[in-house]
C-alpha positions in Angstrom: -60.2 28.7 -41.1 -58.6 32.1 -40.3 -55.5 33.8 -41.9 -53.5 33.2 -39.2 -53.9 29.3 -38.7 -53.7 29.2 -43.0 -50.2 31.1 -42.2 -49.0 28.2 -39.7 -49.8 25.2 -42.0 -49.3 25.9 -45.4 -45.6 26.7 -45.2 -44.9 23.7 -43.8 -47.3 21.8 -46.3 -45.7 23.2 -49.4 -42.3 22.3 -48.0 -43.5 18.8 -47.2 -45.1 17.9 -50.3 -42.1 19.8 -52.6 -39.4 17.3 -50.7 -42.0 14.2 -50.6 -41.6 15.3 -55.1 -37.9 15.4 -54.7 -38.3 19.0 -56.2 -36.4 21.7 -55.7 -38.2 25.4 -54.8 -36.8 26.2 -58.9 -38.6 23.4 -59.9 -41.8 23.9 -58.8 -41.1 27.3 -59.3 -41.2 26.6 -62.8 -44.4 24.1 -62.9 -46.3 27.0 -61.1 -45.0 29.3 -63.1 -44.1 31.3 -60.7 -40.4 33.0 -59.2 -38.3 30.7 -57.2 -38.3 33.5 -54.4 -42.3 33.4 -54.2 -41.9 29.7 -53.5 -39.0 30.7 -50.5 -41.4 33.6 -49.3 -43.9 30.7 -49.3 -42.2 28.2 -47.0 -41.0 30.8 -45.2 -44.7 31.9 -44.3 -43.1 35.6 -45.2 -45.8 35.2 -48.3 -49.5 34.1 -48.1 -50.2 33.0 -51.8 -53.3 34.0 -53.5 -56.3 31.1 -53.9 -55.2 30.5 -57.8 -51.5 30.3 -56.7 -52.8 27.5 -53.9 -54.9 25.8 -57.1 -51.6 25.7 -59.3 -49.4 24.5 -56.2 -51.6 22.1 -55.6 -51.7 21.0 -59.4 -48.0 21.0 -59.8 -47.4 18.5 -56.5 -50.4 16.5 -58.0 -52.5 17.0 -54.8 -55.8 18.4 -54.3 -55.6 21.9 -52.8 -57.6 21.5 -49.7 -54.4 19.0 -48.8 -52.2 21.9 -48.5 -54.4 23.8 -46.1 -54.9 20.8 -43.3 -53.0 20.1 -40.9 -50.2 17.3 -40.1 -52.2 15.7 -37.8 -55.9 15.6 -39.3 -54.1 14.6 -42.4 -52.7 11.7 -40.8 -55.7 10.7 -39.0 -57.5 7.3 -39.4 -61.0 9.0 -40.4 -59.2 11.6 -42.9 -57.5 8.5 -44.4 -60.6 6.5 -45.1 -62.3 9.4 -46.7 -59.6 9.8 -49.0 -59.4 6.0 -50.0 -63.1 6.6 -50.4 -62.9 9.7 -52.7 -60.2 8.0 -54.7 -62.2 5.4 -55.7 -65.7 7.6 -56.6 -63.3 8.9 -58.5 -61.8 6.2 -60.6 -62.7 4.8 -64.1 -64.6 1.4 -63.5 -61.4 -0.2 -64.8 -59.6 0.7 -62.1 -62.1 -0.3 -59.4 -61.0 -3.5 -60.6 -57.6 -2.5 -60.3 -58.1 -1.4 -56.7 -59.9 -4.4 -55.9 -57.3 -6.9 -57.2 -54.8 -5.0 -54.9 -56.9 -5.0 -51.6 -57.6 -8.9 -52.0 -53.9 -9.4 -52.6 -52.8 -7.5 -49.3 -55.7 -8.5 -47.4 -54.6 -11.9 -48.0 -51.2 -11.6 -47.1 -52.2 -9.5 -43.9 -54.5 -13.4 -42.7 -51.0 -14.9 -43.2 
């Protein structure tokens, strides 16, 4: 991935994932520890942030980072989807399998309804 494509999605990523928070550009300001301008020149695409600033973005909207760098549409794709439901649960304690597990019966039951 270029510069250039980088500088067409993350603005818009940032921005999406700030309001989907109900944060303000102070706010996360704040958990980056970071100005409130830096966050503007961010959205803004004025400002391409360094790697670590991308890292502590990322850790402050409670994402993983790579989500700030794909696009709208691959991020909304079936395929991109299941892999996440997939990483999500390699990633879980064994107590939440079960968790997970309970949940999908209960849906997948009301979906035969």
């Amino acid at each position: 991935m270029n510069f250039e494509k980088i500088r067409s999605i993350l603005p818009n990523r940032v921005r999406s994932f700030r309001n989907s928070k109900n944060l303000t550009q102070e706010q996360l300001a704040e958990r980056v520890d970071i100005h409130p301008t830096y966050i503007s020149r961010i959205e803004s695409g004025k400002k391409l942030p360094t790697l670590v600033i991308i890292c502590k973005l990322a850790d402050a909207l409670g994402i993983n980072a790579y989500e700030l760098l794909i696009d709208e549409a691959k991020a909304t794709s079936y395929h991109y989807k299941i892999k996440k439901i997939i990483n999500m649960v390699n990633e879980a304690k064994p107590t939440d399998v079960d968790t997970y597990m309970g949940l999908l019966n209960v849906l997948l039951k009301s979906r035969k309804k």
